[in-house]
C-alpha positions as CSV (number, residue, x, y, z in Angstrom):
1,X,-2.1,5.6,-23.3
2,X,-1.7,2.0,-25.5
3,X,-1.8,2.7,-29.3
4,X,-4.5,1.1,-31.1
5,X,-6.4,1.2,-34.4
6,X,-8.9,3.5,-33.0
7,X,-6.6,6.1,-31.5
8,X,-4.4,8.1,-34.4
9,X,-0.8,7.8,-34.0
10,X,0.5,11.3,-32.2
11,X,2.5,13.7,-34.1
12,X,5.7,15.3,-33.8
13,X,3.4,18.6,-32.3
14,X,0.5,17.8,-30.2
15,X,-2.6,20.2,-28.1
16,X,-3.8,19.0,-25.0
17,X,-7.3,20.3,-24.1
18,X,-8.1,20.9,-20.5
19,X,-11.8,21.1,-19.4
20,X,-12.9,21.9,-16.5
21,X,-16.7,21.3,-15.3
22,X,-18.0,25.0,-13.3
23,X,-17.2,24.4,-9.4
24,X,-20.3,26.9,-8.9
25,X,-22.8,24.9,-11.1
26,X,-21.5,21.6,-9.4
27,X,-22.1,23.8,-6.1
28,X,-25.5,24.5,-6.9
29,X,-26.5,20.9,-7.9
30,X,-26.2,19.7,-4.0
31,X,-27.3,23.0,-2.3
32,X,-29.5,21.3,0.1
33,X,-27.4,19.6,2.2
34,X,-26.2,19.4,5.6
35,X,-24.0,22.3,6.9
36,X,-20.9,21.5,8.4
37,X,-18.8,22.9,11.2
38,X,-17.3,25.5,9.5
39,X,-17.7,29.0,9.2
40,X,-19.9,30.5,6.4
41,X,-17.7,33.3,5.9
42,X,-14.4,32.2,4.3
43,X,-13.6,33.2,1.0
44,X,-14.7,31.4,-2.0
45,X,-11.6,30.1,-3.9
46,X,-11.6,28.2,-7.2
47,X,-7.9,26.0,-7.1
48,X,-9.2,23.2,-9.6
49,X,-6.4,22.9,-12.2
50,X,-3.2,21.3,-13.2
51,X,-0.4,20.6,-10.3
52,X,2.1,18.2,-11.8
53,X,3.3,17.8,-15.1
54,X,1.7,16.4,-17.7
55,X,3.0,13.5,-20.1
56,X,2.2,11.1,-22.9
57,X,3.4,8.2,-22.5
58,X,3.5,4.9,-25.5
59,X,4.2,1.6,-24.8
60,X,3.6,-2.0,-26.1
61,X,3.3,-3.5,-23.0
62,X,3.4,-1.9,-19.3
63,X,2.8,-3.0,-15.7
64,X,-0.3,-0.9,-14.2
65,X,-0.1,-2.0,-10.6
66,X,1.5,-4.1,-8.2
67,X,0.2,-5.5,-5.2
68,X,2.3,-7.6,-2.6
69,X,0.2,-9.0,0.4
70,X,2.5,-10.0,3.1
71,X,2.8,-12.7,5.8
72,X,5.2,-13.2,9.1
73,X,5.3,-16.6,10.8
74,X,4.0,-16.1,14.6
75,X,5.7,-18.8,16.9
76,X,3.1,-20.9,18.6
77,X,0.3,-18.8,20.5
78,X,0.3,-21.9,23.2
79,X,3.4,-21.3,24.2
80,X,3.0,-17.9,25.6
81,X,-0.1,-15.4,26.3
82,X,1.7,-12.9,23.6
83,X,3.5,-14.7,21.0
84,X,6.2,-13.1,19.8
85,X,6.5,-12.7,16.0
86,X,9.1,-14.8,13.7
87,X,10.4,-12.6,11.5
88,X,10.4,-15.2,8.9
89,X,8.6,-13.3,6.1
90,X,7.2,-13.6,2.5
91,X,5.4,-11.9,0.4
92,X,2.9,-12.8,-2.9
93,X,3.5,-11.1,-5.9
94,X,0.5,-9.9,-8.4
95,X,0.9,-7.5,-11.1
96,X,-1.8,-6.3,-13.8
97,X,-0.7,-5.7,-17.5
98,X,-1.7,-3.6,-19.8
99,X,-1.3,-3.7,-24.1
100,X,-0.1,-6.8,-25.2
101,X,0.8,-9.3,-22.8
102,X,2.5,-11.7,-25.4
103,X,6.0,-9.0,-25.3
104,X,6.5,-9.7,-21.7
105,X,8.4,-13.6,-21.3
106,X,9.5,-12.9,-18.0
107,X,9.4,-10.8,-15.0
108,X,12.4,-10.0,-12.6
109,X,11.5,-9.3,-8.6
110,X,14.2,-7.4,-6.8
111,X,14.1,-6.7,-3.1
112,X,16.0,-4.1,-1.7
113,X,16.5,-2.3,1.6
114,X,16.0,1.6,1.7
115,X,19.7,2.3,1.5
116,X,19.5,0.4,-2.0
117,X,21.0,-2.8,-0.7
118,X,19.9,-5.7,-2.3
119,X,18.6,-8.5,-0.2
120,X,17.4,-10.7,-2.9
121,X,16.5,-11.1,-6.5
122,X,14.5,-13.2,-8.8
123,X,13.4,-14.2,-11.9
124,X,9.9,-15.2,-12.2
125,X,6.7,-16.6,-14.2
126,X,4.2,-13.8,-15.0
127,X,1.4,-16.1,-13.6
128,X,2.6,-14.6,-10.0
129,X,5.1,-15.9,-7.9
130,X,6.4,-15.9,-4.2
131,X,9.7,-15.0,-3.2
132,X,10.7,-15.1,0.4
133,X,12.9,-12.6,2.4
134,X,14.2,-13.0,6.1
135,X,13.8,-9.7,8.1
136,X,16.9,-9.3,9.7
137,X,16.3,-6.2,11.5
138,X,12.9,-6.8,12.4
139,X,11.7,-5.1,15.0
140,X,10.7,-6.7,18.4
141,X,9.8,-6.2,22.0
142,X,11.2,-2.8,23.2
143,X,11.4,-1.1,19.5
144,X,8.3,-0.6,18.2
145,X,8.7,2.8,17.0
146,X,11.0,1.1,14.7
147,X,9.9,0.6,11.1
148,X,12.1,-1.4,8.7
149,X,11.1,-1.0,5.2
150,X,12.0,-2.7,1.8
151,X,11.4,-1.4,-1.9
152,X,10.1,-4.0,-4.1
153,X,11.1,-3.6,-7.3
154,X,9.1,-5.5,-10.5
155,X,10.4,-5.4,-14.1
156,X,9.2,-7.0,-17.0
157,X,11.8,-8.6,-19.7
158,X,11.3,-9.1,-22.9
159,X,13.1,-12.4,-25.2
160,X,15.9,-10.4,-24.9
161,X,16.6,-9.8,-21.2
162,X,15.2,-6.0,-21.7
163,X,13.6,-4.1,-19.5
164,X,9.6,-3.1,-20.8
165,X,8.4,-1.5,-18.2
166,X,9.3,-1.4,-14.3
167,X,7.3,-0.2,-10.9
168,X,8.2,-0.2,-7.4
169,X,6.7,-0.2,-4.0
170,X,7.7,0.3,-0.5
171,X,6.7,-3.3,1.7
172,X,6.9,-4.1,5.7
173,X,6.3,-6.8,7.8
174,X,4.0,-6.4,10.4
175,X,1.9,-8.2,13.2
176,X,-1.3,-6.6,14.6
177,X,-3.3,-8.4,17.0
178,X,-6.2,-7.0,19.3
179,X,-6.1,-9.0,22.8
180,X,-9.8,-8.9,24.1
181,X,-8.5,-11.0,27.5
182,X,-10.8,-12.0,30.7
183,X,-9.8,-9.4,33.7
184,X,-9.4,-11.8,37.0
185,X,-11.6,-9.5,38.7
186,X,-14.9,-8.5,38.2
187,X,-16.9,-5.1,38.8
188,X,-20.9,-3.9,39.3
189,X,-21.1,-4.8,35.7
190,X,-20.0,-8.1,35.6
191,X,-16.7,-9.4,34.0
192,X,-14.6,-7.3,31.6
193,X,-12.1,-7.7,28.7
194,X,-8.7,-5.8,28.3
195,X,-8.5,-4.2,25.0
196,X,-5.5,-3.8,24.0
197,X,-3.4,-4.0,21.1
198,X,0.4,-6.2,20.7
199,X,2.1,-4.6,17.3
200,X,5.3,-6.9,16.6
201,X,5.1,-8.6,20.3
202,X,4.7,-5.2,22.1
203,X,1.8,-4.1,24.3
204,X,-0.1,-0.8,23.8
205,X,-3.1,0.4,24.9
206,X,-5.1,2.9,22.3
207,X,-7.7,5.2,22.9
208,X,-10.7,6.6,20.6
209,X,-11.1,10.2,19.6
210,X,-14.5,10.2,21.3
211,X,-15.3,10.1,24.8
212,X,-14.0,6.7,26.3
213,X,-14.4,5.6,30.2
214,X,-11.8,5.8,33.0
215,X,-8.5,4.5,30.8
């Protein structure tokens, strides 16, 4: 919650009302409906309420969200039918801010692995930035039950080197590519396409949760 001339300052002692709307009255609002696959009999329990604790928290200014869109280099698809990923990777940075902007000069990006070992660090505009991060234990052919991940860490400085606010969130590098290839042979329905998917150079074949023909 950002202080502003609208909203009273809080006091040394504060009440925090909880209302809750009547789970039967919202029931009875879409009573005509379609019945699902479930029994009619189970019991009828109200859970609605507070799980986690609850806080008020004041700032000046604060990062709201982070979002970090990745990309990995693939080496040339003409040089083989399944081109095996580069694990050259970068990621873009862009953060939303909330309260007043004009606190924050500077922003510091820090990328570490998940046993807190830092691969790389930077300081950067608030405009967004890019900041780029070999994999080197990227997963490839043979390992794709492995999953390497990396904490991205953003922190927002003030004039004086400061922190104002911080957030984190876990990253990966990933390739995903559905291969929709002409089969060399063709059946009483004419000529088919495998369908298949190649995660980070490796072949796998995945079924749906409905029926599906002859696998």
């Amino acid at each position: 919650m950002s202080q502003s001339d609208d909203i009273p300052a809080l006091q040394e002692t504060n009440a925090l009302l909880l209302y809750f709307n009547s789970a039967y009255a919202k029931a009875e609002e879409s009573s005509i409906s379609a019945k699902g696959a479930i029994s009619l009999e189970s019991p009828e329990l109200l859970t609605c309420g507070p799980y986690r604790p609850i806080t008020f928290t004041t700032y000046s200014t604060r990062l709201m969200d982070i979002r970090t869109p990745a990309h990995v280099a693939l080496t040339d698809p003409r040089s083989g039918e399944f081109p095996t990923p580069v694990f050259n990777a970068s990621f873009k940075l862009y953060f939303t801010l909330a309260g007043l902007s004009e606190h924050a000069r500077s922003g510091k990006v820090t990328l570490r692995s998940l046993d807190r070992r830092e691969v790389r660090s930077e300081l950067i505009a608030l405009s967004g930035n890019a900041i780029q991060a070999e994999e080197e234990e990227g997963p490839g052919k043979g390992s794709r039950l492995s999953q390497v991940l990396y904490e991205a860490e953003v922190a927002l400085l003030d004039q004086n080197s400061q922190i104002l606010s911080a957030l984190s969130k876990r990253i990966s590098f990933r390739t995903i590519e559905l291969v929709q290839a002409l089969l060399a042979e063709a059946d009483q329905h004419g000529k088919g396409t495998t369908f298949m998917f190649v995660v980070n150079g490796v072949r796998m074949f995945t079924g749906g949760s409905n029926w599906i023909p002859e696998s």
